[in-house]
C-alpha positions as CSV (number, residue, x, y, z in Angstrom):
1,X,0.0,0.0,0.0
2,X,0.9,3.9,-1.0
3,X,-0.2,7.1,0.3
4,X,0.6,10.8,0.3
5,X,1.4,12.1,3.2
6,X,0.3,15.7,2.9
7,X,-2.4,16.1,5.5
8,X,0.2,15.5,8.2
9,X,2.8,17.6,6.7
10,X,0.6,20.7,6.3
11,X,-0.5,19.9,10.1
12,X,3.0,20.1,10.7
13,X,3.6,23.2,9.1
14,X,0.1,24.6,10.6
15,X,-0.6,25.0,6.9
16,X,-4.3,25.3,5.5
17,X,-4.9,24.0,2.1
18,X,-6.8,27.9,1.0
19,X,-3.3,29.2,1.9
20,X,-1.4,26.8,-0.4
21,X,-3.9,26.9,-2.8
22,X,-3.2,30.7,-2.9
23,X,0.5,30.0,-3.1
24,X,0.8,27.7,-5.6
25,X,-0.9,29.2,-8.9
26,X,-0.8,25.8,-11.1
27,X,-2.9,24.3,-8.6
28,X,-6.6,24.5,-7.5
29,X,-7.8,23.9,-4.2
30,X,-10.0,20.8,-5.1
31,X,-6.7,19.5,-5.9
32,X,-4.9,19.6,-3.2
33,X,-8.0,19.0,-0.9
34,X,-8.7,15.7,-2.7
35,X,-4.6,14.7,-2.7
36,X,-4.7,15.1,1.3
37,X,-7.5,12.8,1.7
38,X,-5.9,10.5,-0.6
39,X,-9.3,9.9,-2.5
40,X,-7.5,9.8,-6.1
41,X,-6.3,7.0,-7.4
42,X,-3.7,8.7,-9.4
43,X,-1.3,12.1,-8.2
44,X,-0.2,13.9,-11.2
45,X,3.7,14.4,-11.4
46,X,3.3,18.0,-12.0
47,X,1.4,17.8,-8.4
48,X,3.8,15.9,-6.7
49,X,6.7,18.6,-7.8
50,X,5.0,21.6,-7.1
51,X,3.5,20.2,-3.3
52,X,7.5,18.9,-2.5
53,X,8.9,22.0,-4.0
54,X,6.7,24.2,-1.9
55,X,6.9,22.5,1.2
56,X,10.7,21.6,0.8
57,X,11.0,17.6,0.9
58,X,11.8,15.2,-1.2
59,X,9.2,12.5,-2.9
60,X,10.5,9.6,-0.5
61,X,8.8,12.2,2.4
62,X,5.9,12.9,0.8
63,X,5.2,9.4,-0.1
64,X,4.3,6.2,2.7
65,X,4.8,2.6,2.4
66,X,4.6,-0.9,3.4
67,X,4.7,-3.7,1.5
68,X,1.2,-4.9,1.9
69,X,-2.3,-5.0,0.1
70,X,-6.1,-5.6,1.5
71,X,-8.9,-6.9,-0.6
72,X,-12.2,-6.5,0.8
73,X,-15.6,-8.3,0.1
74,X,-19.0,-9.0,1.9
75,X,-20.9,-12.1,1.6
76,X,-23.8,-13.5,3.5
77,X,-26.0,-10.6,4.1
78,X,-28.9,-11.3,6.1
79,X,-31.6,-9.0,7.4
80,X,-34.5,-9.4,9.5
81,X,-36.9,-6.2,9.1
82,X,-40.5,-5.5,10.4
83,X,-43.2,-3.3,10.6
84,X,-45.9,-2.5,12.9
85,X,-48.2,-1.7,10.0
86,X,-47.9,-2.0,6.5
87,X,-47.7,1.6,5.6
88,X,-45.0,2.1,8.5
89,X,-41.1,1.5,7.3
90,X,-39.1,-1.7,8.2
91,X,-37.7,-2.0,11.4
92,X,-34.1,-4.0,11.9
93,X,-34.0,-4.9,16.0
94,X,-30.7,-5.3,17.2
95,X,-28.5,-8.5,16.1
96,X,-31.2,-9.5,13.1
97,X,-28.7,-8.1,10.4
98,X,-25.4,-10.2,10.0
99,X,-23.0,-10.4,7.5
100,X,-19.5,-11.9,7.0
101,X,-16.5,-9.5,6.0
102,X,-13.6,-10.9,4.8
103,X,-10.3,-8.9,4.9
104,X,-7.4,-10.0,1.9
105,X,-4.2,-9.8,3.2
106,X,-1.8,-9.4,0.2
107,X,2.0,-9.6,0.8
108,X,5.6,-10.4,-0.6
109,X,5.4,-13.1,-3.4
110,X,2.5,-14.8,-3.1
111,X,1.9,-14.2,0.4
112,X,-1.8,-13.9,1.7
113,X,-4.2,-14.5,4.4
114,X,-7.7,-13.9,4.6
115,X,-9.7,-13.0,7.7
116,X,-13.2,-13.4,8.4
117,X,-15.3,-11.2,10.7
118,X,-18.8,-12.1,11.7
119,X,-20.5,-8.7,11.7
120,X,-23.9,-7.7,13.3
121,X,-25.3,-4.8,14.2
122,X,-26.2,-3.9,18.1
123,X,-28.6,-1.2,17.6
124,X,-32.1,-1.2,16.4
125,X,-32.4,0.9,12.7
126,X,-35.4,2.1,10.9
127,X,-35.0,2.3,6.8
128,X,-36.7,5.3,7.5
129,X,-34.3,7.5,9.4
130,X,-30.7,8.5,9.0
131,X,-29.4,6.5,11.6
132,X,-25.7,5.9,12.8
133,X,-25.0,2.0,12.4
134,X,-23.4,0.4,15.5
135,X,-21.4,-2.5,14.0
136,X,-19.9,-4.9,16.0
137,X,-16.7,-7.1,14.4
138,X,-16.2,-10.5,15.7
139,X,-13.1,-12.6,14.6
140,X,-13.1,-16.6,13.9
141,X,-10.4,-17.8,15.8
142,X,-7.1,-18.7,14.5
143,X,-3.4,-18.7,14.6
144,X,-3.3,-15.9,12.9
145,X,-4.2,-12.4,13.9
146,X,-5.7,-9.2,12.0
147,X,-5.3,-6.9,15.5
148,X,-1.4,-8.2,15.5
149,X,-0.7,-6.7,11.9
150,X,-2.8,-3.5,12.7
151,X,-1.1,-2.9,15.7
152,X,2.3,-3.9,14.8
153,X,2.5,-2.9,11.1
154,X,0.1,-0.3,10.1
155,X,0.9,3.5,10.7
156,X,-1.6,5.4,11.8
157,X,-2.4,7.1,8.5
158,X,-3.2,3.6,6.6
159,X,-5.4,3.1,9.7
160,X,-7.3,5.9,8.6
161,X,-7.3,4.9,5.1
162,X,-8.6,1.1,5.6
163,X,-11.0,2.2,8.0
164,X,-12.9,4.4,5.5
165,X,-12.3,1.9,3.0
166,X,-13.9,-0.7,5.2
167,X,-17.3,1.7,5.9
168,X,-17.2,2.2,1.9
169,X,-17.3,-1.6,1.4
170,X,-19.9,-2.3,3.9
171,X,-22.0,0.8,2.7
172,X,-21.6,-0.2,-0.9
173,X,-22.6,-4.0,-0.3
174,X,-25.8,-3.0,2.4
175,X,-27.4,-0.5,-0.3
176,X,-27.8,-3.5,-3.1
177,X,-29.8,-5.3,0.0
178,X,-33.0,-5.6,-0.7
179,X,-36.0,-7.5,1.6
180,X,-37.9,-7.8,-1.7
181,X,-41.3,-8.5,0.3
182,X,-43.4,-6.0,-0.9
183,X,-43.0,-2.8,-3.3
184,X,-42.7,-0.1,0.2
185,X,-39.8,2.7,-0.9
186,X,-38.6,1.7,2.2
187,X,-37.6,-1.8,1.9
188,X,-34.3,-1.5,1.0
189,X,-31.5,0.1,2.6
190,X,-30.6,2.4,-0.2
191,X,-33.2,4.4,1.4
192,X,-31.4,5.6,3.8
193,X,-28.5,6.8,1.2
194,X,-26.2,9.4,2.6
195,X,-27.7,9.2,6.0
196,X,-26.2,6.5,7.0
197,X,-23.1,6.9,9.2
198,X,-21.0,3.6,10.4
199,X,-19.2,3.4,13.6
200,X,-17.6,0.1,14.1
201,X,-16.3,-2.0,17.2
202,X,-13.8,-4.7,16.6
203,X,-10.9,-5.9,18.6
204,X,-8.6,-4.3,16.0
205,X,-10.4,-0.9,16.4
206,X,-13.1,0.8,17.8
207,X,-14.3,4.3,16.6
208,X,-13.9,7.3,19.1
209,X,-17.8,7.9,20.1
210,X,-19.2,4.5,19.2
211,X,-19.7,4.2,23.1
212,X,-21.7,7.4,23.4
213,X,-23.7,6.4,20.8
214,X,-24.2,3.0,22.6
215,X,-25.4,4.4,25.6
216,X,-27.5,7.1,24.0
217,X,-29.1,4.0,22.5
218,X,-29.3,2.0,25.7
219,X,-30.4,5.1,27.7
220,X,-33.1,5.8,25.7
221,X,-34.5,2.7,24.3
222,X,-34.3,0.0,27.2
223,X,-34.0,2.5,29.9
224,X,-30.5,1.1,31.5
225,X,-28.9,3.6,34.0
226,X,-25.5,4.1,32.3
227,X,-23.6,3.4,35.7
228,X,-25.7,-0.2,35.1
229,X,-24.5,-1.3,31.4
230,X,-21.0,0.1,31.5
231,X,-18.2,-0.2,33.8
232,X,-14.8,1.5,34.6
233,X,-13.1,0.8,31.3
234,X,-16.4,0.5,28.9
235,X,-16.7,-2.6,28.2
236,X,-20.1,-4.3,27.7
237,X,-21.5,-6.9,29.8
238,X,-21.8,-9.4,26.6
């Protein structure tokens, strides 16, 4: 895997990208916004030059590596909606929508390793509202380890990179889902379109305010006292 590693260097600098974009003529500041978030799949050379020029590096500094791909799929989506009347939208209770995620682990040679996560979600969604998706990861067991080559070989701006790309692939593969069980708008969760925001829990990572959003949930729909469903280091009771 490759990536740029401009946001950090114009965090460094306390550089924003209108001010660059002001300073460098030959390039616009969709440009340079869209090279920062690495969302291109190709960096023009003429880019590159001006960005290292400007900032003063090399390309070796502006450029990350390690000498490793992912592949990600989905398979096995299933999804357990209901309504309380047939003009209301579909309701998804907590653990009735599972699917498997399977993370490619390219390396050297012919290298590779696949893991499989068991995904569900924890929260109850309607296809109705734009709802933030609680997803939690589970691992099969085996000899091998996804957490050990997160924690030991990714830097922390891949992690951002394969996190998004993760969400994208989930996304992606849940808005083709269809329940196909009557002709309601809401019976698919292409519905729900940009609304829908992912927050995942795995024992590789763990997204900053998926436990707020947990106990929001909890608070709200089962009424838990907080103090009962959590303890000291937030770890859930299941």
């Amino acid at each position: 895997m490759i990536r740029n590693r401009l946001a950090e260097l114009l965090s460094e600098r306390q550089l924003k990208i209108s001010r660059v974009a002001n300073e460098i003529p030959n390039l616009s500041r969709n440009t340079i916004t869209s090279t920062a978030q690495n969302s291109g799949k190709m960096i023009q050379l003429e880019t590159i030059n001006s960005l290292c020029k400007y900032l003063g590096i090399t390309p070796g500094e502006f450029f990350e590596y390690i000498p490793y791909d992912l592949e990600l799929s989905i398979d096995d989506i299933k999804m357990d909606g209901q309504r309380d009347d047939y003009d209301q939208p579909l309701t998804v209770d907590e653990g009735k929508m599972t699917f498997t995620l399977f993370i490619k682990l390219l390396g050297k040679s012919t290298q590779q390793y696949t893991y499989e996560y068991n995904v569900t979600n924890i929260t109850k969604f309607t296809m109705a509202d734009g709802v933030s998706l609680l997803l939690d990861f589970t691992e099969n067991i085996d000899v091998y380890s996804f957490s050990s080559f997160w924690k030991d070989t990714v830097t922390p701006g891949f992690k951002a990179i394969i996190q998004e790309n993760i969400k994208e692939k989930i996304s992606n593969s849940l808005f083709t889902f269809n329940f196909n069980n009557d002709n309601s708008p809401y019976d698919s969760i292409s519905s729900l379109s940009n609304r829908l925001n992912i927050l995942m829990r795995s024992n590789f990572y763990t997204d900053a305010d998926f436990d707020s959003q947990l106990k929001t949930y909890t608070d709200t729909t089962r009424g838990y006292n907080s103090a009962d469903f959590f303890d000291s280091t937030h770890n859930l009771p299941f």
